[in-house]
N, C-alpha and C positions, 0 to 999 in steps of 0.2 A: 415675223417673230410671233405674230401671237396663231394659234392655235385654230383650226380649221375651223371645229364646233364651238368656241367661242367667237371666232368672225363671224359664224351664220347666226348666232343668238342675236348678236347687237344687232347686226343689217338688221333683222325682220322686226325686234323693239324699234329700232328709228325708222322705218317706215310705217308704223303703225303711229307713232307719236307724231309725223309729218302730217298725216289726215285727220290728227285731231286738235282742231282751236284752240286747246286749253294747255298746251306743251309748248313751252319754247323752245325745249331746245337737250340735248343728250351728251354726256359728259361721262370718260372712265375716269376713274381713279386707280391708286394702290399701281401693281406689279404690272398694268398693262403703261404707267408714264414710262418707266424706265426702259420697257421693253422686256421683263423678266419670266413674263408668263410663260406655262407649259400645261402638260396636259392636265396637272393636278390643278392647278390655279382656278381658284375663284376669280369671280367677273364682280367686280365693285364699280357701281355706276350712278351716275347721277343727272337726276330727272327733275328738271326744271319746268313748273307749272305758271301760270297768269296770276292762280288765287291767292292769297295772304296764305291759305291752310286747304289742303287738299285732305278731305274724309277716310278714312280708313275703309270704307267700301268702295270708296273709287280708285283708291292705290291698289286695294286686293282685286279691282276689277280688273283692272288693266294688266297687273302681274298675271292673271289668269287667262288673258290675251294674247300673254308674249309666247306660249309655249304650254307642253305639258307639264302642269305645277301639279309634284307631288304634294308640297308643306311649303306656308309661309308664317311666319311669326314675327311680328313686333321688336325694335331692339332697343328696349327699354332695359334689359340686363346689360347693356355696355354704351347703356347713357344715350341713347340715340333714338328715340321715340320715331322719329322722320323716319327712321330704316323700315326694311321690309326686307326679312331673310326668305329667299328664296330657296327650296330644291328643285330641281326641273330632270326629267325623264326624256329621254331619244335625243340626244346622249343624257345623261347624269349629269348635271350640272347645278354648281353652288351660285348664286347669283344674290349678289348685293341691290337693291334698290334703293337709293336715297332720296328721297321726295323734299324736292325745297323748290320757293318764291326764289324769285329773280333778286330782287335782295339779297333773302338771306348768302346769296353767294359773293358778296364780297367779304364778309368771315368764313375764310378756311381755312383747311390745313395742308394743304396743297393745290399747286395749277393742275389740273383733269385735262386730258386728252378730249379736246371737242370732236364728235361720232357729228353730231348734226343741232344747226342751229338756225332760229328763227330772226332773220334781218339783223344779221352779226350780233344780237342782244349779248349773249356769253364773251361775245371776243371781244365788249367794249368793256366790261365790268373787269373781266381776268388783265387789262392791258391798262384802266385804272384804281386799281388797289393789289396788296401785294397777300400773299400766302405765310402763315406764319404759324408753324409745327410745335405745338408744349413742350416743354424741357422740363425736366423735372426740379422740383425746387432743391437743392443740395444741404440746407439748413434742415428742412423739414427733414430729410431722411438721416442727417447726422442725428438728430434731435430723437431721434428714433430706434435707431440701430443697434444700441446696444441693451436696449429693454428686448428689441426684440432677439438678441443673441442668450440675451438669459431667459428667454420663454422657452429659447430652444432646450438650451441645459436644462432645466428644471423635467422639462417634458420626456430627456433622454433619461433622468435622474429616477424619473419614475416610472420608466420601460413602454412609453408612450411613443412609437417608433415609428405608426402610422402618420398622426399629427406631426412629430419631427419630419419625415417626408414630405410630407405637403410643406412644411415650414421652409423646407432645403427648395423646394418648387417655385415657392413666393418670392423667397430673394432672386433666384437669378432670373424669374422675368419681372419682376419691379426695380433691383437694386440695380445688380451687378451686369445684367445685361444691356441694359440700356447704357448705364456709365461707359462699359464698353465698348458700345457702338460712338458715342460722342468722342472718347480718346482717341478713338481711328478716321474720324472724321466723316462718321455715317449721324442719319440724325437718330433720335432713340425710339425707334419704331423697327417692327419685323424682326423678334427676338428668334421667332421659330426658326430665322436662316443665320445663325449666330455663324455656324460650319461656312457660309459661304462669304461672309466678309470680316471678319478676325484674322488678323494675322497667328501665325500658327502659338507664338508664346502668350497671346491674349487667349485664345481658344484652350489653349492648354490648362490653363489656370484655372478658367469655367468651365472645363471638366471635372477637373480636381475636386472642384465640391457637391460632385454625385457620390449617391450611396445607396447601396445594400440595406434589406430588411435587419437589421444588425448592430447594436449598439455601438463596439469598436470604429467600426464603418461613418455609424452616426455623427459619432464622435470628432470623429477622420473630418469629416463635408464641412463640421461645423467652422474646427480651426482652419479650413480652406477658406471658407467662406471671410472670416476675419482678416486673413491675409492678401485675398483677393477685393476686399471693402478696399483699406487701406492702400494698396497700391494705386486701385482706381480715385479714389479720394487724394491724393498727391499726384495726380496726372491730371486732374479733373477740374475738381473744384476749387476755387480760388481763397486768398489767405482768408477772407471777411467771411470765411463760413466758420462759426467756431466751434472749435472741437473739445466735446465733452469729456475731456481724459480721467476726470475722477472714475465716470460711468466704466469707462474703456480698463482701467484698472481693476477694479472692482470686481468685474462681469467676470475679468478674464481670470483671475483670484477663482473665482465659484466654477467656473469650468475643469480649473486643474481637482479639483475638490470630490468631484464626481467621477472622474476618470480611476 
């Protein structure tokens, strides 16, 4: 299942990490657990060192070892400092680096596919403690949601249709997509493959609130968006989340207003 030129990447990284002292051990993560990869699929893997803290010149060393690296950068823009984005040439390929102590891997957010390991160290840490994936808080986003349905109006209100776009982009990969993967009994991660695990009336609905450069349109995504909140939010989240209906009133009062 997985991909010719991503098998040859990992082989030749974990024989490289086998000859050297300071690696324990080689770990995928993401779409190669499930078995989901293809030829577009990025390679997410995880590289387990001896040290408390491996340098940034020695993770860029070694990334420059595996392969020809066009560009690697730091993934401090999605929280992840430990990362090392990779590009790599003959073939093209995206490749994740995650550099962690043998420690830090009993906090994660998923079991990794062990590639190779140093005196079962991985297979004893993965087989005593468990993986445990973020869910999003349901309060915090009620608590939220309807200031931000009136930034949307205000924004369409003043012909700001770019921002409104981006706005219609924000919810359904923070809101609405995830909600809907936990309704269907996926965890709330891999929004970008919504098409391939929604069932068709869940899918249908997170189309509905795409739109056109076009206030009408705007307009259109927005009461989608509201209608597709709340369905989610009565499948979802449970009674002890509470619901701001003054806000929900209100908001949706100033929507008809603009239209």
């Amino acid at each position: 299942m997985i991909p010719a030129e991503h098998q040859k990447f990992v082989d030749s990284l974990a024989e490289i990490l086998v000859n050297d002292p300071q690696y324990i051990g080689l770990a995928a993560g993401g779409s190669w657990i499930d078995g989901q990869m293809d030829h577009f699929s990025d390679v997410d893997l995880v590289i387990v060192h001896k040290a408390d803290f491996l340098s940034l010149s020695k993770r860029k060393s070694l990334a420059g070892s595996a392969g020809n690296l066009l560009a690697g950068f730091t993934g401090e823009h999605v929280g992840e400092p430990r990362l090392l984005i990779c590009l790599y040439d003959d073939p093209l390929l995206h490749v994740d680096l995650k550099f962690v102590s043998l420690s830090d891997l009993h906090t994660r957010v998923e079991d990794p596919v062990i590639i190779w390991e140093r005196d079962m160290a991985l297979t004893a840490i993965l087989q005593n403690s468990k993986a445990a994936f973020p869910y999003p808080d349901y309060q915090w986003i009620e608590d939220r949601f309807w200031v931000w349905i009136h930034y949307a109006a205000s924004k369409i209100g003043r012909g700001e249709l770019f921002e409104t776009l981006t706005f219609i982009s924000f919810m359904q990969q923070n809101v609405l997509g995830p909600l809907a993967l936990i309704k269907n009994g996926h965890l709330p991660k891999g929004v970008r493959k919504l098409e391939m695990h929604l069932p068709e009336a869940d899918f249908l609905a997170i189309k509905s609130t795409l739109a056109d450069y076009d206030r009408q349109s705007c307009l259109t995504a927005i009461h989608q968006i509201v209608a597709c909140y709340k369905m989610l939010r009565e499948a979802v989240m449970p009674d002890s989340v509470e619901r701001n209906l003054p806000a929900e009133r209100r908001v949706m009062l100033y929507l008809k207003e603009i239209e």
